[in-house]
SEKE-674953 format. One record per atom (N, C-alpha, C): residue in three letters; y, z, x. Coordinates in steps of 0.2 Angstrom, whole numbers. Example, Ala and Ser with C-alpha at 12.3 -4.5 7.8 and 13.67 -1.06 7.14 Angstrom:
// residues 2
+------+-------+-------+-------+
: rest :    c2 :    c3 :    c1 :
+------+-------+-------+-------+
:  ALA :   -28 :    39 :    66 :
:  ALA :   -22 :    39 :    62 :
:  ALA :   -16 :    39 :    66 :
:  SER :   -11 :    35 :    64 :
:  SER :    -5 :    36 :    68 :
:  SER :     0 :    39 :    64 :
+------+-------+-------+-------+
// end
This chain:
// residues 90
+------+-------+-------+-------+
: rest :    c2 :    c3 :    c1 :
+------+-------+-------+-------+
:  UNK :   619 :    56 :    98 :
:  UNK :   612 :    54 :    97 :
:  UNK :   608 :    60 :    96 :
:  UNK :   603 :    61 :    91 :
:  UNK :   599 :    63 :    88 :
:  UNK :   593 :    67 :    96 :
:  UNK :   591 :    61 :    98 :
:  UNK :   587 :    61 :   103 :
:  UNK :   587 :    59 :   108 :
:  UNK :   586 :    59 :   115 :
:  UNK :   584 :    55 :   120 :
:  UNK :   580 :    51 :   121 :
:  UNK :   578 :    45 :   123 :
:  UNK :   573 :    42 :   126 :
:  UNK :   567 :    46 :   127 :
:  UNK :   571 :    49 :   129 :
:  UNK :   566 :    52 :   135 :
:  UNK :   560 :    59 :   128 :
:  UNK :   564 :    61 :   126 :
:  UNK :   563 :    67 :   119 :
:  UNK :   560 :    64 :   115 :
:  UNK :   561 :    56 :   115 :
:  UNK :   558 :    52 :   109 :
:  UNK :   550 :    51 :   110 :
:  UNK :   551 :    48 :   118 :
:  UNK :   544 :    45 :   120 :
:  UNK :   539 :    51 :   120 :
:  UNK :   542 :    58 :   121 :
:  UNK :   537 :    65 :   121 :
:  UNK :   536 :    66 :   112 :
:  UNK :   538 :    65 :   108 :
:  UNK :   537 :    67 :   101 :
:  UNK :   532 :    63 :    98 :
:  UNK :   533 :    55 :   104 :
:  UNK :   528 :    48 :   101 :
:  UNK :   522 :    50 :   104 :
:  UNK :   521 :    55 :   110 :
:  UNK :   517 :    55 :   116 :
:  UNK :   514 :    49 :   119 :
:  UNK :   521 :    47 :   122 :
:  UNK :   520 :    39 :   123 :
:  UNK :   523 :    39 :   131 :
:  UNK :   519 :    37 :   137 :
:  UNK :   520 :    38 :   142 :
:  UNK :   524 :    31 :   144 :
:  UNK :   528 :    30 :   148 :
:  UNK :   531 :    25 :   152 :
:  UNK :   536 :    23 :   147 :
:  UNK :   541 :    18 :   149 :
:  UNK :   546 :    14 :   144 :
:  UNK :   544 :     6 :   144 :
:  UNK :   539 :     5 :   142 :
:  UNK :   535 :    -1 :   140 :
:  UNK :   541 :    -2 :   131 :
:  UNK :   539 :     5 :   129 :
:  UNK :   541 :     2 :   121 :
:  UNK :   549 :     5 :   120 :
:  UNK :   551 :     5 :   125 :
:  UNK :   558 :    10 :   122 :
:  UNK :   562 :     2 :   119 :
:  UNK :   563 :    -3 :   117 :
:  UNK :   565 :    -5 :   116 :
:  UNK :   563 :    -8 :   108 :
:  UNK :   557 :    -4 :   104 :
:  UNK :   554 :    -4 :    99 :
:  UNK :   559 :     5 :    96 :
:  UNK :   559 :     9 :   103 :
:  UNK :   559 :    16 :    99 :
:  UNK :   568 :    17 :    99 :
:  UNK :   570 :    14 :   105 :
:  UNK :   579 :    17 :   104 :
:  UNK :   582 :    14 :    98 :
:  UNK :   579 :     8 :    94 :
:  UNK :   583 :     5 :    89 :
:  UNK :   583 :    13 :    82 :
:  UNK :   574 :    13 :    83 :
:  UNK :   571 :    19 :    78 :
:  UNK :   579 :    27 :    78 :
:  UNK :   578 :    29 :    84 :
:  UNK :   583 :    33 :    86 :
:  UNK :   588 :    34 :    84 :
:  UNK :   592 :    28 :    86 :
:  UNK :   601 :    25 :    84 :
:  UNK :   600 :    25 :    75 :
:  UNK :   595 :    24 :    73 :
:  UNK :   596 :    22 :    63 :
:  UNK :   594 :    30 :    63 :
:  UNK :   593 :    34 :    63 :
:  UNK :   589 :    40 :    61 :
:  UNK :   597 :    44 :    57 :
:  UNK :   599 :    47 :    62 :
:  UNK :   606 :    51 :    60 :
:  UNK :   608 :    46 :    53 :
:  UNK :   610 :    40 :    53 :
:  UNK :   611 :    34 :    49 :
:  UNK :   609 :    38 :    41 :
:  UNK :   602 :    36 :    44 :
:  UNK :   596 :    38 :    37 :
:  UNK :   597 :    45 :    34 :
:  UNK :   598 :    50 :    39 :
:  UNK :   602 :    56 :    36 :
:  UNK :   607 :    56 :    33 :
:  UNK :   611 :    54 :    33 :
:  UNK :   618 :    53 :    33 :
:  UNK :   616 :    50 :    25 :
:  UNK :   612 :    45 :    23 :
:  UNK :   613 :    43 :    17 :
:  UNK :   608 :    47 :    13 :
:  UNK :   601 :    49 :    15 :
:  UNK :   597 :    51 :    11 :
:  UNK :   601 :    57 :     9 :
:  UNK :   605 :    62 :    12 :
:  UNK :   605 :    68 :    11 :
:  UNK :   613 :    71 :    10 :
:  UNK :   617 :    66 :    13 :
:  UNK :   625 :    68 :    15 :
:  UNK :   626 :    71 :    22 :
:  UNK :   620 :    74 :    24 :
:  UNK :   622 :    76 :    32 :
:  UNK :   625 :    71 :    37 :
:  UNK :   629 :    75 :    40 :
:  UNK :   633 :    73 :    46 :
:  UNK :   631 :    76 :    50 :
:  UNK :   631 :    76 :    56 :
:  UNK :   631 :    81 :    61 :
:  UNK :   640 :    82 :    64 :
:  UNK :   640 :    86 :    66 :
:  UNK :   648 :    89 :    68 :
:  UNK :   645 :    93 :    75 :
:  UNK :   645 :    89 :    79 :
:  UNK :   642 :    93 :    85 :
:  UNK :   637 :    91 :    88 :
:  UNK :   631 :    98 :    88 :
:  UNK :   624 :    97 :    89 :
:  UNK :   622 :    96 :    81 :
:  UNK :   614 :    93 :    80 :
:  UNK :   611 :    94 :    74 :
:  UNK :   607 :   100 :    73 :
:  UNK :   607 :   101 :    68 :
:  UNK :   605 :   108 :    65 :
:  UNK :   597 :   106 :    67 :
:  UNK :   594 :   112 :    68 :
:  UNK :   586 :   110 :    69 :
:  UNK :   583 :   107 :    63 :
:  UNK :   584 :   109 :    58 :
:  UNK :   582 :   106 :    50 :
:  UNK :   582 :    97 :    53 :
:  UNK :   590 :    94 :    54 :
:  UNK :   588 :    90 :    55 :
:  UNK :   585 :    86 :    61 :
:  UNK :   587 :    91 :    66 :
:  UNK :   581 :    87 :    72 :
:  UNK :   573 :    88 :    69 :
:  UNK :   571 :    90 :    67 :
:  UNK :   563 :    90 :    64 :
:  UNK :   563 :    87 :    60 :
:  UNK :   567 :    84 :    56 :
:  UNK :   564 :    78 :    50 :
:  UNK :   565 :    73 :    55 :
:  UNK :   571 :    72 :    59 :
:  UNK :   572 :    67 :    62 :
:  UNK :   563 :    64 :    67 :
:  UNK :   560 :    70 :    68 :
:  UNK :   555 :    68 :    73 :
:  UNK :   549 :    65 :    67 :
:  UNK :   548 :    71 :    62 :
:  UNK :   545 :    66 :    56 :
:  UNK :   548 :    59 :    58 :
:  UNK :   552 :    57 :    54 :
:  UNK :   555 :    52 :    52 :
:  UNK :   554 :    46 :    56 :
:  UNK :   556 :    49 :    65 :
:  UNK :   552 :    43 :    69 :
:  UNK :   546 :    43 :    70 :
:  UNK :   542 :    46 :    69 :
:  UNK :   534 :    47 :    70 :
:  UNK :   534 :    40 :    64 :
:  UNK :   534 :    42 :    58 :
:  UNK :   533 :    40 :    52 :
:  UNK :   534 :    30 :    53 :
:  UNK :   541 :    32 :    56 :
:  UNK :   544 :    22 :    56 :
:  UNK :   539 :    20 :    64 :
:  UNK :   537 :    24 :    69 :
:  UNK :   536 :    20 :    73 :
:  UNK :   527 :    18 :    71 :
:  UNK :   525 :    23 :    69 :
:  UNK :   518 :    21 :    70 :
:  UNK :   514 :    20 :    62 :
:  UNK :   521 :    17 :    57 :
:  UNK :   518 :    15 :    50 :
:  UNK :   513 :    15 :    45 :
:  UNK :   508 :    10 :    46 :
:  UNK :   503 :    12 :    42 :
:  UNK :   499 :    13 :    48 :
:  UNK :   497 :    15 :    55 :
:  UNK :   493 :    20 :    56 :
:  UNK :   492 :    25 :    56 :
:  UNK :   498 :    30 :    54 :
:  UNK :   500 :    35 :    51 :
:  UNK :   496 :    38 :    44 :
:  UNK :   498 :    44 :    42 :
:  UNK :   495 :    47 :    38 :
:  UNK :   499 :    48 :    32 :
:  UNK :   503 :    42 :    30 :
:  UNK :   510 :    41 :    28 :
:  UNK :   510 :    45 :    23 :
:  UNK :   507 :    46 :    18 :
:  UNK :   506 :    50 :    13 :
:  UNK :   510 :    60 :    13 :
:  UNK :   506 :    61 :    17 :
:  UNK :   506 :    68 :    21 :
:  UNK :   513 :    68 :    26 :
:  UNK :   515 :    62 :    30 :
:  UNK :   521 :    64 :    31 :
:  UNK :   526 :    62 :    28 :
:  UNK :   526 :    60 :    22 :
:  UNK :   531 :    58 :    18 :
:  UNK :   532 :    63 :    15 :
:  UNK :   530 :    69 :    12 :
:  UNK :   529 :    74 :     9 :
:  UNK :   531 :    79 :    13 :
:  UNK :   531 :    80 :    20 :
:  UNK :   533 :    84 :    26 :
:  UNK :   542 :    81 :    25 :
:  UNK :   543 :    74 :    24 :
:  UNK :   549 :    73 :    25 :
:  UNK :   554 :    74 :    22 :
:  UNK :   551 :    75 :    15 :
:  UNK :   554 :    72 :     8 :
:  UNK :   556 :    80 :     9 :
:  UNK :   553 :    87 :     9 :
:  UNK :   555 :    92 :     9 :
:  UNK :   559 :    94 :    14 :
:  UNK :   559 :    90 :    20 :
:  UNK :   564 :    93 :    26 :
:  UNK :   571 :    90 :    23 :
:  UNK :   570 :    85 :    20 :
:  UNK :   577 :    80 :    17 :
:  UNK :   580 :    84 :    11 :
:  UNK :   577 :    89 :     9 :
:  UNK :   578 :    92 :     3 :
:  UNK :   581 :   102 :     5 :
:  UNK :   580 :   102 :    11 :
:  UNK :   581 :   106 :    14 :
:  UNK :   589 :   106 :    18 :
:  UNK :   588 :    99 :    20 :
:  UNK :   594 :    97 :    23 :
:  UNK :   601 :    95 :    17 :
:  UNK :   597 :    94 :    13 :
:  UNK :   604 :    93 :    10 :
:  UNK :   606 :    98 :     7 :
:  UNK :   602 :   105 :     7 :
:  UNK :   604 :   112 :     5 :
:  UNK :   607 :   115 :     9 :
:  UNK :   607 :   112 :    14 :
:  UNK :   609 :   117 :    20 :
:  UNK :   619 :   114 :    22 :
:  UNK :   617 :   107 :    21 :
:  UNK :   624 :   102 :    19 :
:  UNK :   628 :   106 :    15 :
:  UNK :   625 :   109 :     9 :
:  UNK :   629 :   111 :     6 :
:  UNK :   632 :   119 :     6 :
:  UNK :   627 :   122 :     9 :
:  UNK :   629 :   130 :    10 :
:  UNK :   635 :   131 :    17 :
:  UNK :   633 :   124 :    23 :
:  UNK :   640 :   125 :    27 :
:  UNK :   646 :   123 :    25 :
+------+-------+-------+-------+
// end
């Protein structure tokens, strides 16, 4: 897994597990969404590249349009672009 609970609710800065059951589904698809948008795998730990789009990525799905989606879509689209150069040089 990508993240913890616990690592997720601090990057949402979201106190108590009121919503962990809105934010673990987010979590469990992330690596997924890697995997297809870029070819990454992880084989291990994840490469920091992909931990930080991953937190993009959940920020971006959990709080949608009240988000600044534009601006983090453009943070993402270049972490994704980064990741699939990195895919290729290991």
């Amino acid at each position: 897994m990508i993240f913890t609970i616990e690592e997720a609710r601090d990057i949402l800065r979201i106190d108590g597990a009121d919503n962990d059951g809105i934010i673990q589904p987010l979590i469990e698809a992330i690596p997924d969404y890697l995997t297809e948008t870029t070819g990454y795998t992880a084989t291990g730990d994840y490469s920091p590249v992909a931990k930080t789009a991953g937190r993009f990525i959940l920020q971006q799905w959990y709080y949608g349009e009240n988000s600044d989606t534009a601006k983090l879509q453009h943070v993402i689209d270049c972490l994704l672009k980064a990741l699939s150069a990195e895919r290729q040089i290991v």
